[in-house]
C-alpha positions in Angstrom: -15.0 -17.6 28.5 -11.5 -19.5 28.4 -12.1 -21.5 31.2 -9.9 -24.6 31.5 -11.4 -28.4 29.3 -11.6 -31.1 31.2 -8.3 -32.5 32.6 -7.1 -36.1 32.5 -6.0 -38.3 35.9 -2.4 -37.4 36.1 -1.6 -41.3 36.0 -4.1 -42.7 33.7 -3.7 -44.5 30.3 -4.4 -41.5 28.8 -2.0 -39.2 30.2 0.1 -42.3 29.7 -0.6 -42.1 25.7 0.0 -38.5 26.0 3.5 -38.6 27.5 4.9 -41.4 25.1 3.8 -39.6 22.1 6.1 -36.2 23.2 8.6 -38.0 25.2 11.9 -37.3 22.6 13.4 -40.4 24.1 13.4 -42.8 20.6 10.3 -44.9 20.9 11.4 -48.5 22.4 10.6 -52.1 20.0 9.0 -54.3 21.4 11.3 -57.5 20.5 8.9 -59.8 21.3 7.1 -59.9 17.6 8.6 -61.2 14.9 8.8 -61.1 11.3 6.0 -63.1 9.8 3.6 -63.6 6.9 0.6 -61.2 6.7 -2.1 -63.6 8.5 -1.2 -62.2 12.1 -1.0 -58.9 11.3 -4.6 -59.1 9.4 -5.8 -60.7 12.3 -5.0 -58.3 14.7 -6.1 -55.2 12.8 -9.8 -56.9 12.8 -9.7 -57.9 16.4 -8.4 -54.2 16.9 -11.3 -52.4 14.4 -14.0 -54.9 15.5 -13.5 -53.6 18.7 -14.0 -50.1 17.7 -16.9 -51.0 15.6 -20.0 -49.0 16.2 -23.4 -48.2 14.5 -21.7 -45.2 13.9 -26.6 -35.0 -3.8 -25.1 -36.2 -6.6 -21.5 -37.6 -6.4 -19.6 -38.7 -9.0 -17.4 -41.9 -9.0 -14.2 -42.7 -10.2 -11.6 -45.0 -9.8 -14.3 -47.4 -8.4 -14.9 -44.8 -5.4 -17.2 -42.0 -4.9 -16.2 -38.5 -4.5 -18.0 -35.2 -3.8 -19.4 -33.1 -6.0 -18.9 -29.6 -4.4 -15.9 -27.4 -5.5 -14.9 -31.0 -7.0 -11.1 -29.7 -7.5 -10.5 -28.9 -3.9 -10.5 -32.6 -2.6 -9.3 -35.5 -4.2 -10.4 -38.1 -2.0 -13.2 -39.9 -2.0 -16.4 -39.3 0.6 -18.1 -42.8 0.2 -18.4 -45.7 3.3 -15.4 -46.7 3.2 -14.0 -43.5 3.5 -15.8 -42.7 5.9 -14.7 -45.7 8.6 -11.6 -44.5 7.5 -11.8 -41.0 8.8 -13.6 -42.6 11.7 -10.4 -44.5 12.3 -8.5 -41.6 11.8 -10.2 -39.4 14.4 -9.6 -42.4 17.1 -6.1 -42.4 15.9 -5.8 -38.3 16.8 -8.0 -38.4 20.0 -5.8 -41.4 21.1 -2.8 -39.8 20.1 -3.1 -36.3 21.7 -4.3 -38.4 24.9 -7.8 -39.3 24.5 -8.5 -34.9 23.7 -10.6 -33.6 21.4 -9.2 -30.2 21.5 -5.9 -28.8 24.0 -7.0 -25.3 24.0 -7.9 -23.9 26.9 -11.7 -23.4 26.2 -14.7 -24.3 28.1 -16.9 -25.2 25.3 -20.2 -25.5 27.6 -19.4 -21.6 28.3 -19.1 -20.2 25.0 -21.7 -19.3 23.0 -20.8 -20.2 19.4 -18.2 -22.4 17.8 -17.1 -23.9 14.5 -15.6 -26.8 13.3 -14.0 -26.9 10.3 -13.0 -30.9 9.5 -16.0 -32.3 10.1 -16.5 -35.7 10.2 -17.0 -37.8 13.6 -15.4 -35.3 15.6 -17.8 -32.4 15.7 -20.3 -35.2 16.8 -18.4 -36.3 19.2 -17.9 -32.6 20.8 -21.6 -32.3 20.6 -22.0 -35.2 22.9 -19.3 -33.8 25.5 -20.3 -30.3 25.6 -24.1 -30.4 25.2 -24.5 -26.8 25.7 -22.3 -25.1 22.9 -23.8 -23.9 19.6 -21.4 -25.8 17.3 -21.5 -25.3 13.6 -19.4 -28.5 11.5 -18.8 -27.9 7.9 -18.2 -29.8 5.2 -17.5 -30.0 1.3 -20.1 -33.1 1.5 -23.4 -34.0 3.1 -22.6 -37.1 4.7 -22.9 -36.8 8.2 -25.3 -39.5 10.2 -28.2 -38.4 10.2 -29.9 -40.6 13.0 -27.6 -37.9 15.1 -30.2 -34.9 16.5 -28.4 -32.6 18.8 -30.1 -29.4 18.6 -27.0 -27.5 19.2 -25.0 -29.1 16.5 -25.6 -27.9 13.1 -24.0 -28.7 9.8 -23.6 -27.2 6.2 -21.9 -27.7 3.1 -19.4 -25.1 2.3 -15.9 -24.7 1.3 -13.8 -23.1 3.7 -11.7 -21.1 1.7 -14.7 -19.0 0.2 -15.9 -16.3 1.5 -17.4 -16.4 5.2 -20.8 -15.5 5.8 -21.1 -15.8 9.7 -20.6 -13.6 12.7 -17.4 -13.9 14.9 -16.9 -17.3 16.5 -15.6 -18.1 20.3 -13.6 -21.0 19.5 -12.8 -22.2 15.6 -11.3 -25.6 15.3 -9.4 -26.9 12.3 -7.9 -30.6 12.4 -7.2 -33.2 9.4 -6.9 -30.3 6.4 -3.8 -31.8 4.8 -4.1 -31.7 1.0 -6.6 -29.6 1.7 -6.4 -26.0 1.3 -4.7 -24.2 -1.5 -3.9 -20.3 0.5 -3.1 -20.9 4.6 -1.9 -17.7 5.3 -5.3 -16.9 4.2 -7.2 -19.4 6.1 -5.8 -18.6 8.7 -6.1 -14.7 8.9 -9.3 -15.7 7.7 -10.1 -17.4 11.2 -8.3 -14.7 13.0 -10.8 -12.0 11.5 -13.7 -14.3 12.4 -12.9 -14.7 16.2 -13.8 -12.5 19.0 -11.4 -10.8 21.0 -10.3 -13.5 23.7 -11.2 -15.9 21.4 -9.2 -19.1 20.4 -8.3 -21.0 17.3 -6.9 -24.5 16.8 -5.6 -26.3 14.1 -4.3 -29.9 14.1 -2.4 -31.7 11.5 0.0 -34.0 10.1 3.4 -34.1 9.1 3.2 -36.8 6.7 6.8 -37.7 5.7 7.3 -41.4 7.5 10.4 -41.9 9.4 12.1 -44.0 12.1 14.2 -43.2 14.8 16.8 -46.7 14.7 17.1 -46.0 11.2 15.2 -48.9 10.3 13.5 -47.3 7.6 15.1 -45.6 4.1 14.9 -44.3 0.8 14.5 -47.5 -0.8 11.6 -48.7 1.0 8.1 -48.8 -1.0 6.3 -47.1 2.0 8.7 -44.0 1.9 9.0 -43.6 -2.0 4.9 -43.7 -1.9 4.5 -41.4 0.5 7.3 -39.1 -1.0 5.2 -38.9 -4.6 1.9 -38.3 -2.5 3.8 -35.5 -1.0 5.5 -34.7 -4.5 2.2 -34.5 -6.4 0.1 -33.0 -3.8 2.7 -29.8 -3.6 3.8 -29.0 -7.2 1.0 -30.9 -9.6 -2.4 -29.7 -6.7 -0.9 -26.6 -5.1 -1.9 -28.0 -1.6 0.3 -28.5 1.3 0.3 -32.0 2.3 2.5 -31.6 5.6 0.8 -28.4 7.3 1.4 -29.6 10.5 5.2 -28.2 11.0 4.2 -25.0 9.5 0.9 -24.0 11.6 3.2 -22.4 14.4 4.5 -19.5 11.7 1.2 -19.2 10.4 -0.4 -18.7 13.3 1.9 -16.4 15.0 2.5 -14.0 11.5 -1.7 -13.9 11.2 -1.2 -12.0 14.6 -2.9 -14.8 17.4 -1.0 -14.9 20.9 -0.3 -17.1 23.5 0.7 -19.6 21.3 1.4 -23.1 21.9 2.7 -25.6 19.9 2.8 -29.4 20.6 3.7 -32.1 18.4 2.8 -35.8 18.8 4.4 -39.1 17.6 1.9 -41.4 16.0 3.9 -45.0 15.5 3.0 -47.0 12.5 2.2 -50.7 13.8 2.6 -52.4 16.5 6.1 -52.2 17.1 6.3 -49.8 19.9 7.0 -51.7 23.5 4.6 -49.0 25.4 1.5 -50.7 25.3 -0.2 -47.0 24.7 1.8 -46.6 22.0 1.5 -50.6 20.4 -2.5 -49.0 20.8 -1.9 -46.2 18.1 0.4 -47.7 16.2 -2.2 -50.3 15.3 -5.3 -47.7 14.7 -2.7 -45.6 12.4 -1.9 -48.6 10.1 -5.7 -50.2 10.5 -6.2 -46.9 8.4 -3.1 -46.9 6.6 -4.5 -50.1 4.8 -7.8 -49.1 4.5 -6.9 -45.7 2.9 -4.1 -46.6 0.6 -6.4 -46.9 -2.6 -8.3 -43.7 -1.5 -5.4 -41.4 -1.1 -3.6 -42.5 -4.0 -6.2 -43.4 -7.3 -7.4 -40.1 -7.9 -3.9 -38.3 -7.0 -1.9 -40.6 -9.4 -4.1 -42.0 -11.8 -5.9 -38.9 -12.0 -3.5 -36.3 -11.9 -0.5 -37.8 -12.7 -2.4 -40.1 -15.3 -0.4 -43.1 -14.1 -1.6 -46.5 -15.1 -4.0 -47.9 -12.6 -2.4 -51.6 -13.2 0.7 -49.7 -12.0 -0.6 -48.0 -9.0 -1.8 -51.0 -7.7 1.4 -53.1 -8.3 2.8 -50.3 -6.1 0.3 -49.9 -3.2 0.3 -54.2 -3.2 4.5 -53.8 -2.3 3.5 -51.0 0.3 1.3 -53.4 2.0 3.1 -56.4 1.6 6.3 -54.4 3.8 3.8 -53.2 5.9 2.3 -56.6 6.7 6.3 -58.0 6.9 6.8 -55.4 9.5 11.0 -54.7 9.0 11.1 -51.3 10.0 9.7 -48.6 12.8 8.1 -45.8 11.4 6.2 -42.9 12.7 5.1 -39.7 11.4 4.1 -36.8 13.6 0.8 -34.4 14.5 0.6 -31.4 15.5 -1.4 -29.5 17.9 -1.2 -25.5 17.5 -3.4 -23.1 19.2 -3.7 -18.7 19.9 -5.8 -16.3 21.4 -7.0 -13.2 19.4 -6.2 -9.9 21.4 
């Protein structure tokens, strides 16, 4: 039942990615670009997402964006198209980042006989399509997966997570991309622990969303880190919803009783500044959905919640961009992969 995934070529690009991400050596510049105006740096994030293109209920809108209407107060963000390309942006950022995985767990999916994902947007496709043989169940607060995509195997409802679980015990549950999501971890993930045969593994991947840079090159006066730092701000103390789980999964984990433990934590860059061409390759598909997301993580949040001007949100998400597109600092944040076996 906990046979081994699928291994990468000790030498490939992958394993490449993989390495850079984890190395603690500070990630090198490359000194070759300059600063410039915003035309390059447009141009290359639609040469990079043009490249990645593929033909891949009742919800309310606000803000000019549509959100879901299920449990409306546990997600703040919206669940229409563009949203959507976002989060399939994001899942290429994650896969690319934890070298080209889906999951790091030791688990054989093909060999297990039920298993459920919890985030659930591109990626429980995607694990449908590599492990043909495993019942997977993807859940979601909104109805919006494809639905040209007919894997018998691969089923999907709308539910909310945090409720009450109705289904037997799982092999193999999978968690990734919860941030701002959950109001009670400790209880999630006891929650997931009770759920789980014995022998059976959990895994839960997430962000640590507080930007920094290793050369210094990015401070407290920057617009990118005093955005991030009211996201984070709100998110905790106005929502009641941990924005940076990923640092804390580890403790969670362990105190909900899970063994063999492991803990790895991944540096996504934010452009193309890195010198690694692996990591240059990130660092463009984390800021192709930096800019794309930047109205859909904040209207709601700070408009909404905070009841901030929308005039005034937007005059600060325009000076976010405009440094990102200037490109004067290095920043990163990290990911984190945790995973455990029930006894």
């Amino acid at each position: 039942m906990t046979g081994i995934s699928p291994s990468t070529p000790p030498q490939s690009p992958v394993h490449n990615a993989a390495e850079a991400a984890t190395n603690t050596a500070p990630v090198e510049v490359d000194t070759r670009l300059v600063d410039d105006s915003d035309s390059t740096l447009s141009s290359e994030i639609s040469t990079y997402t043009a490249s990645l293109t593929s033909s891949v209920l009742n919800y309310p809108t606000e803000f000019g964006r549509q959100y879901h209407a299920y449990n409306a107060d546990s997600y703040n963000f919206p669940n229409d198209e563009a949203e959507r390309e976002r989060l399939d942006l994001t899942h290429l950022l994650i896969t690319k980042g934890i070298g080209n995985r889906l999951f790091l767990a030791p688990v054989d999916l093909n060999s297990l006989a039920l298993c459920r994902f919890m985030l659930i947007e591109i990626g429980a496709i995607c694990v449908g399509e590599e492990y043909p043989s495993a019942d997977i169940i993807g859940n979601d607060l909104s109805a919006i997966q494809p639905t040209w995509y007919v894997e018998p195997k691969l089923d999907f409802e709308v539910d909310d997570v945090e409720q009450p679980w109705v289904h037997d015990k799982f092999d193999y549950i999978f968690s990734r991309y919860m941030s701002t999501s959950i109001l009670d971890w400790p209880k999630l993930v006891e929650n997931v622990f009770e759920h789980l045969h014995p022998g059976g593994w959990a895994e839960f991947q997430d962000f640590d969303l507080l930007y920094y840079s290793e050369d210094g090159s990015i401070t407290d006066d920057h617009h990118l880190l005093k955005w991030i730092k009211l996201f984070i701000d709100t998110a905790r103390t106005k929502l009641n919803r941990e924005p940076c789980p990923g640092p804390r999964l580890e403790g969670w984990i362990r105190d909900a009783g899970f063994t063999n433990v492991v803990h790895r934590k991944f540096r996504l860059p934010l452009g193309s500044w890195p010198k690694d061409p692996q990591l240059k390759d990130i660092g463009m598909c984390n800021i192709a959905q930096l800019l794309e997301g930047l109205e859909a993580f904040s209207l709601k949040i700070f408009c909404g919640v905070l009841g901030m001007p929308m005039d005034e949100v937007l005059v600060m998400l325009a000076q976010v961009r405009q440094e990102l597109y200037a490109r004067k600092f290095h920043a990163l944040f990290d990911f984190h992969v945790v995973y455990g076996q029930k006894p």
